[in-house]
C-alpha positions in Angstrom: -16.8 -3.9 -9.1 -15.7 -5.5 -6.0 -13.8 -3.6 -3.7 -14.0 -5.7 -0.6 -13.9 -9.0 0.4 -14.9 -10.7 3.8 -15.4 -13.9 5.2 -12.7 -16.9 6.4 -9.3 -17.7 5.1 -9.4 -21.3 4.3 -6.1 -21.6 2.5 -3.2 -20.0 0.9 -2.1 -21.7 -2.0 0.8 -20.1 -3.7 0.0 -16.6 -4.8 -3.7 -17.0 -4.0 -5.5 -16.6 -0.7 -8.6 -18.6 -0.6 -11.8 -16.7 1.0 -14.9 -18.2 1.7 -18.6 -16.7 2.4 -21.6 -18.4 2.5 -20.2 -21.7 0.6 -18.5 -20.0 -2.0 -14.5 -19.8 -1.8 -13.1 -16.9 -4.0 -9.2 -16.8 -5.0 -7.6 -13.6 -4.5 -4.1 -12.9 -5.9 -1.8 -11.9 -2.9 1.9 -10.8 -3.0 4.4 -13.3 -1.5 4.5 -10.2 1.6 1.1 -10.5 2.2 1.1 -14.4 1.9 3.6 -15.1 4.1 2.2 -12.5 6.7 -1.1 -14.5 6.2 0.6 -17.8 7.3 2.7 -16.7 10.0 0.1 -15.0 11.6 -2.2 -17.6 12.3 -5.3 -16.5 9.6 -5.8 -19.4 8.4 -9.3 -20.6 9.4 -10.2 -16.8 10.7 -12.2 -14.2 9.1 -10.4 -11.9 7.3 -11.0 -8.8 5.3 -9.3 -8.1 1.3 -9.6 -4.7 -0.4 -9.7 -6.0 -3.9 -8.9 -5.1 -7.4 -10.6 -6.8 -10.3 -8.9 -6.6 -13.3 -9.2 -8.6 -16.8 -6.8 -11.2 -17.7 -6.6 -12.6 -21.2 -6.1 -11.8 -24.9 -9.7 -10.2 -26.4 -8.8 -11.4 -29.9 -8.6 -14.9 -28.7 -11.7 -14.5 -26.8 -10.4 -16.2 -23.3 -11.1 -13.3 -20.5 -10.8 -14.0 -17.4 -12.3 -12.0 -14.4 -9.1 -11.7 -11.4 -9.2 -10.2 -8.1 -6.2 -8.8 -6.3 -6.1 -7.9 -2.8 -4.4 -6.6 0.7 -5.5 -6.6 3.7 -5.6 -2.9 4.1 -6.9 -0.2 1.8 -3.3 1.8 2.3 -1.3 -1.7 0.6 -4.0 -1.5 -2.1 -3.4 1.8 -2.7 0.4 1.7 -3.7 0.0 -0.9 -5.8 -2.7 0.6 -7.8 -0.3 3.4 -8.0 3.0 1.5 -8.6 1.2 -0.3 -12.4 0.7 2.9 -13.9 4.6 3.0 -14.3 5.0 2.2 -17.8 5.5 -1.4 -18.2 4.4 -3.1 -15.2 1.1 -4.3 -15.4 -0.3 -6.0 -12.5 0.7 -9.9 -12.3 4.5 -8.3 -12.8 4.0 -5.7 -10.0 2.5 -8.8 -7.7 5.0 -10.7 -8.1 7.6 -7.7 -7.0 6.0 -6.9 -4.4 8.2 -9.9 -1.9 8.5 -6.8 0.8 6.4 -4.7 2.8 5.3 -1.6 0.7 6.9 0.9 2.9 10.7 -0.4 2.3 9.3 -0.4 -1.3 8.5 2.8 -1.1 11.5 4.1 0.9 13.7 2.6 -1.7 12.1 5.2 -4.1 11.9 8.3 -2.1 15.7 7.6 -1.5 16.8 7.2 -4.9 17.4 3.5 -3.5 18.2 1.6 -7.0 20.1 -1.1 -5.5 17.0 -2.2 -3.4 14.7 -1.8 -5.8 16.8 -4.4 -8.4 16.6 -6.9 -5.6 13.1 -7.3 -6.3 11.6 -9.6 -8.8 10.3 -9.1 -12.0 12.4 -5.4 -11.4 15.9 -5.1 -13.3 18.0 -1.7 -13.4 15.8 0.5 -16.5 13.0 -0.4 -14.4 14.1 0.4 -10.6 14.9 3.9 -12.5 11.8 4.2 -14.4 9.6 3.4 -11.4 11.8 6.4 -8.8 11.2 8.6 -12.2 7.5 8.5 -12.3 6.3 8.2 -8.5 9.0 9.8 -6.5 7.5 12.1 -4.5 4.4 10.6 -4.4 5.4 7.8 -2.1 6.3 9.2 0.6 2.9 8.8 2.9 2.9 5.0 2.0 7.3 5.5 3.4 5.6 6.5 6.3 3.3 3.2 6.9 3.3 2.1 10.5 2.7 -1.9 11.0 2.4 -2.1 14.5 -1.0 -1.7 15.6 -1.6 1.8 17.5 -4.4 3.1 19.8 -5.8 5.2 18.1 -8.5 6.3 19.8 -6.9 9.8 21.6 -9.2 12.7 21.6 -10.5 13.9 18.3 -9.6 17.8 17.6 -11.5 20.3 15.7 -9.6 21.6 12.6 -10.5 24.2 10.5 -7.5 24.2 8.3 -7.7 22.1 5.3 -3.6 20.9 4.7 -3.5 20.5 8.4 -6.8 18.5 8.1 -6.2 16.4 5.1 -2.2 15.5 6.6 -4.2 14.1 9.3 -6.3 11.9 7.8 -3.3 10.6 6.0 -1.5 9.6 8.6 -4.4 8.3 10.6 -4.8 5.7 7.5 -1.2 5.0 7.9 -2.0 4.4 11.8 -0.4 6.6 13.5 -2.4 7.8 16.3 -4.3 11.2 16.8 -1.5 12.8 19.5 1.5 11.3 16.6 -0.1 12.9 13.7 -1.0 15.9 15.7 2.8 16.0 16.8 4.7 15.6 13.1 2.6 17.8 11.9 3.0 21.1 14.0 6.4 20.2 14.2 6.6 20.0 10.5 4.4 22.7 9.5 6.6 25.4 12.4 9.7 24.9 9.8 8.1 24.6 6.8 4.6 27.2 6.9 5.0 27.6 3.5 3.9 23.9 2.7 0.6 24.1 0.6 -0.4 20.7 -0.1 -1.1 17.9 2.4 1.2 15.7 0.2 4.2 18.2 0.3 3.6 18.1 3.9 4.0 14.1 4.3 7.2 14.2 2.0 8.7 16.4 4.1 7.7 14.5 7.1 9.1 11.8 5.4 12.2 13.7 4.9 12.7 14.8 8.1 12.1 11.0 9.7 14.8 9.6 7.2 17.3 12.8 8.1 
């Protein structure tokens, strides 16, 4: 399995970003998001880094398989989309093709009951905005919480010895929020809410409490 992809952008040719290392150029199915971030950026011609997805396109009883790769530049993007096809219904190409925004609006829109939103994307009509806030509200919310700006974070590491307080941490470290931020929405949170149990009830109702 390939799970990650380096080496320079040479192109971006409509739902495929073109990677090559060592003479060999791979296409990688990209959303349109992550495409046009590619191109407005200035990528092109840099090196770059995909977290992939390989997955199996074809019909077996015909016998034409082919191999694909999907990817994002961040393991966090990659995440949420391996997360958003297990909804019943949307397999993978569909989901790419939905995915025209950044993943935390799409993900906001779920948290928040946010139907309207969700229709406005492609490939995603009314049963299936509905469908897709029935199956993965509530599990969302840390990918809600995705910070795009790049942040130092670099600030002093602390010594934890509780294990929700730990693993809400790490979370939001991979959703780039800095050590002091985390540190800071967590206490906060956990003063109100110490009867939290799980480091993903914890991020919902950081969530929550962002959104409020």
């Amino acid at each position: 399995m390939i799970a990650k992809i380096q080496g320079i952008l040479t192109g971006i040719e409509k739902d495929t970003a073109l990677v090559e290392i060592n003479g060999i150029t791979y296409g990688i199915f990209v959303t349109a998001a992550v495409s046009e971030r590619l191109t407005t950026s200035g990528k092109i011609g840099q090196d770059v880094v995909f977290h992939t997805l390989e997955y199996i396109e074809g019909n077996p009883v015909m016998g034409n398989l082919v191999p694909r790769l999907v990817g994002f530049p961040n393991k966090t993007d990659l995440d949420f989309f391996s997360m958003l096809t297990t909804v019943q219904g949307l397999g993978v190409k569909r989901a790419l093709r939905a995915l025209t925004v950044p993943v935390k609006d799409v993900a906001r829109a779920i948290e928040l009951n946010d139907v309207a939103s969700l229709k406005k994307l492609p490939e995603i009509g009314g049963k299936t905005a509905q469908k897709i806030i029935v199956e993965l509200k509530g599990k969302t919310a840390r990918f809600a919480l995705l910070r795009e700006d790049d942040v130092d974070a670099t600030a002093q590491s602390v010594r934890i010895e509780d294990e929700l307080h730990s693993d809400a941490l790490e979370i939001l470290r991979q959703l780039q929020y800095s050590e002091s931020e985390a540190e800071t929405l967590i206490n906060e949170t956990l003063k109100n809410r110490p009867d939290l149990i799980t480091a993903e009830d914890l991020i919902q109702d950081i969530f929550k409490r962002k959104m409020g």
